[in-house]
N, C-alpha and C positions, 0 to 999 in steps of 0.2 A: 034253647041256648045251650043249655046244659050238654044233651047229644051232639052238637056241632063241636062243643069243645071237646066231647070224649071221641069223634071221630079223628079230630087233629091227633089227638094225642098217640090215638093207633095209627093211625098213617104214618104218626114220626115213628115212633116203635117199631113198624114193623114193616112200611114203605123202603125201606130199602136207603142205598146212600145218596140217590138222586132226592127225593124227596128231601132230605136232611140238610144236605146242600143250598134247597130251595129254601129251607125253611129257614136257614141262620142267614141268609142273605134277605129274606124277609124281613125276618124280625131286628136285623143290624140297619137297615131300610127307616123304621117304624125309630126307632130308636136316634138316631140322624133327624130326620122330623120333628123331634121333641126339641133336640138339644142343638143342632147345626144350622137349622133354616133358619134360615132369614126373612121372617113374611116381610118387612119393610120393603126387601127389594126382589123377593120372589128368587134367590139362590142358594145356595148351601156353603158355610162356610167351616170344612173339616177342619181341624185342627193337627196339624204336621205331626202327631203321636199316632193318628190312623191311619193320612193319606202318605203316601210314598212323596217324599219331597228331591227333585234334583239337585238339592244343594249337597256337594259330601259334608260340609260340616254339621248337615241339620241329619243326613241319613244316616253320618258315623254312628248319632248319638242316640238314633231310635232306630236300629237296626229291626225288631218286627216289623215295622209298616211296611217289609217285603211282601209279610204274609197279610195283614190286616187292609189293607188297600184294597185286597180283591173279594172285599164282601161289602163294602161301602158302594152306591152310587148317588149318583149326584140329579136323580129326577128320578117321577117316574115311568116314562117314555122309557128311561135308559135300564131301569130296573127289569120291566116288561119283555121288552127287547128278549132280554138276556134273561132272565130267567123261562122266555120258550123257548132258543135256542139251546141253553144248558137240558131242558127234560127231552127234546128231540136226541141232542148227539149224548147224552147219556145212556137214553135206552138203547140205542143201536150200539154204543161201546160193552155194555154189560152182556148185550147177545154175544159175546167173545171173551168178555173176562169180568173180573169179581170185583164186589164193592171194597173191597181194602186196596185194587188198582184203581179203581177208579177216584179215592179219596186221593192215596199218593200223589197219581198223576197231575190231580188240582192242584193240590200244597206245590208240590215239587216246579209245575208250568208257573204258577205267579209266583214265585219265587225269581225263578232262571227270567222270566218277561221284566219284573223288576229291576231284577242288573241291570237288563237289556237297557232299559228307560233313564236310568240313572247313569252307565255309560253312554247311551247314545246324547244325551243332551249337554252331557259333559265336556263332550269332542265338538257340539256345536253350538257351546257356549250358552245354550241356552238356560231358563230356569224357572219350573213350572211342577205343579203337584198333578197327580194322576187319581182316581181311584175307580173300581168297578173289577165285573168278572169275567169281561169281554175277552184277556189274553187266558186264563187259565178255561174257558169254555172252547176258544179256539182249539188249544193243544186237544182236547179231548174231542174234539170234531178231526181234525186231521190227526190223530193216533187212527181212529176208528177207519178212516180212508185209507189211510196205510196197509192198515192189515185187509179191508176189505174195500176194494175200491170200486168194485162191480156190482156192491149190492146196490138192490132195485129198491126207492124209497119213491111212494105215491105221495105226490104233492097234488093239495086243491086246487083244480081248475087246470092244472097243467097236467096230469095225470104219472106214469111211471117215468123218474127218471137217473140215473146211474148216481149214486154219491160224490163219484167223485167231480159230476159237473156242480152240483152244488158248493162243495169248496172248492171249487176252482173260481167261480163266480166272487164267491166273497174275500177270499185271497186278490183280486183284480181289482176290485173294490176297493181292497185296504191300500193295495199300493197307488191308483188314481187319487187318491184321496191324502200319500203322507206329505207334500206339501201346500197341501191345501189349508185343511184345518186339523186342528187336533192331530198333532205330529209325534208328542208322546204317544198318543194311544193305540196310534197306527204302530208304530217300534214295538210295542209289549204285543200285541197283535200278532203279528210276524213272528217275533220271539215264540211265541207260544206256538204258534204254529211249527216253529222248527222244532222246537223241544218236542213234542207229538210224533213229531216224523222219527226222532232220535229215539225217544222213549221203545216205542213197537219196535224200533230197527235193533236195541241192544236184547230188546226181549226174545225176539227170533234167535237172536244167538245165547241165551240164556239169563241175561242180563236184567233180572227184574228190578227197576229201580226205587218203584212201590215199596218194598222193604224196608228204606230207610227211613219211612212217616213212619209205616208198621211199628217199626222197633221203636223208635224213640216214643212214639204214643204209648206201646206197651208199658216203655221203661215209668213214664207218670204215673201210670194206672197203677203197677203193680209197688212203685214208693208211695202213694197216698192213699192205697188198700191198707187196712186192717189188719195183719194176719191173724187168724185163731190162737187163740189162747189155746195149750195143750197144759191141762191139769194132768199131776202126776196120777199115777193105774199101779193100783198091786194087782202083778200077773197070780193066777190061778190056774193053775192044771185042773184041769176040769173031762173027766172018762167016762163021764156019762153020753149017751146019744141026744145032741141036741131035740130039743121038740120043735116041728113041724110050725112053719107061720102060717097064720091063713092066708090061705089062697085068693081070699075076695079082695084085699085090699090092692093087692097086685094087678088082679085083676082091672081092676077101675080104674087104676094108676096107668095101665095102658093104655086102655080105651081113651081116655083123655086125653093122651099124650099121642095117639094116632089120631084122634079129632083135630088135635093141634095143629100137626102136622101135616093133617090132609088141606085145612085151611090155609097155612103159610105156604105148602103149593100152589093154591089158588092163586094165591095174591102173587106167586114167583110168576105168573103164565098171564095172567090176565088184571091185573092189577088189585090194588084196596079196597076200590067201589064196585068190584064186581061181588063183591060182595053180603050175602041178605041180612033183614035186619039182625037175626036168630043168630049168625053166624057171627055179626060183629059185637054181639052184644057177650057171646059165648067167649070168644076172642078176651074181651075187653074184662071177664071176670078173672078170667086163667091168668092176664098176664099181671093183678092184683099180687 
């Protein structure tokens, strides 16, 4: 039990931001389960501070649940779904760009798909709560077709076939389906899907809009960081020739740190469990 939980713990470490994603949508999952379910009638019943509510007077007043809605769902069929979807168009997104775009991208897509959901039910009067990661997974499946729409991905049983017929397929889907059922979630769907398209189209012109998670996450890290204490130094002119450090500690200071290094390539190329026991267990002391 013990190594299954020190494996999680490196895979979150050091898994990358797919993984990370997967895992707070997990554990926000687990946590809905405890407090939301309903075993009486087999549903979940969120509470309008998580789920994105159509009402503006209820959205005015709990403006996060733009972003909190897309780490909630409501079964786990729908969690399943969506969390293979998200580690598929993740890894093909990262073959093109970095895990602080692909964080933004998320925050930024359920975000922009929220409005969507909140105005579009607004204009048809309708009034109904959403939640899940369906629209900010889409935007990262169609960013990635955008930029590369020719790449060849092997599907089981069907063998190689172009990305962009895959989202094209599920885009067709979404739209057969927005008066049918679930008409919110079809809207943040689509939303997100455009935002994707828009995201890569302003990035090509230099437009990254990943930045703005960036900075404002920095901006928290670095108000709720620490700074160092700097105790006051009497300077010293000091004309002697320093003495020589030893060599050895440097030495091994290196090798480590290319051991390190050679392993978190690993993990960049071939993932976390290609990894041996020796190696995760070396891993897992270093990063003590």
């Amino acid at each position: 039990m013990a190594s299954i939980i020190d494996d999680l713990k490196m895979q979150y470490k050091f898994g990358g931001m797919t993984q990370r994603l997967i895992y707070w949508n997990v554990a926000c999952f687990l946590v809905s389960l405890v407090f939301f379910y309903q075993f009486s009638v087999g549903v979940f019943d969120f509470p309008n501070w998580l789920a994105l509510n159509s009402e503006p007077s209820v959205f005015i007043t709990k403006p996060w649940t733009l972003l909190t809605y897309a780490f909630f769902h409501d079964g786990f069929g729908h969690i399943f779904f969506n969390m293979i979807v998200l580690n598929f168009s993740s890894t093909l997104f990262l073959t093109f760009f970095s895990q602080k775009q692909l964080l933004g991208l998320y925050v930024l897509s359920a975000i922009f798909a929220g409005m969507a959901f909140v105005i579009g039910y607004y204009l048809l009067n309708f009034s109904a709560s959403i939640v899940g990661a369906s629209a900010a997974i889409m935007a990262i499946l169609v960013a990635t077709t955008t930029y590369q729409p020719l790449m060849n991905v092997r599907l089981l049983l069907i063998g190689n076939v172009k990305l962009w017929h895959i989202t094209l397929v599920i885009l067709v889907i979404d739209l057969m389906q927005i008066r049918i059922e679930n008409t919110g979630g079809h809207i943040a769907h689509l939303a997100g899907a455009f935002f994707g398209f828009i995201f890569i189209k302003l990035l090509q012109n230099g437009t990254d809009l990943s930045k703005i998670v960036s900075i404002v996450i920095d901006f928290f890290i670095n108000l709720f960081r620490k700074s160092p204490s700097t105790p006051f130094k009497k300077v010293h002119k000091n004309y002697r020739k320093p003495e020589a450090k030893p060599t050895s500690k440097i030495i091994t200071k290196d090798k480590t740190q290319q051991q390190i290094d050679e392993i978190l390539d690993k993990i960049s190329r071939s993932g976390y469990d290609c990894l041996t026991k020796e190696e995760k267990e070396f891993l897992f002391k270093a990063g003590k």
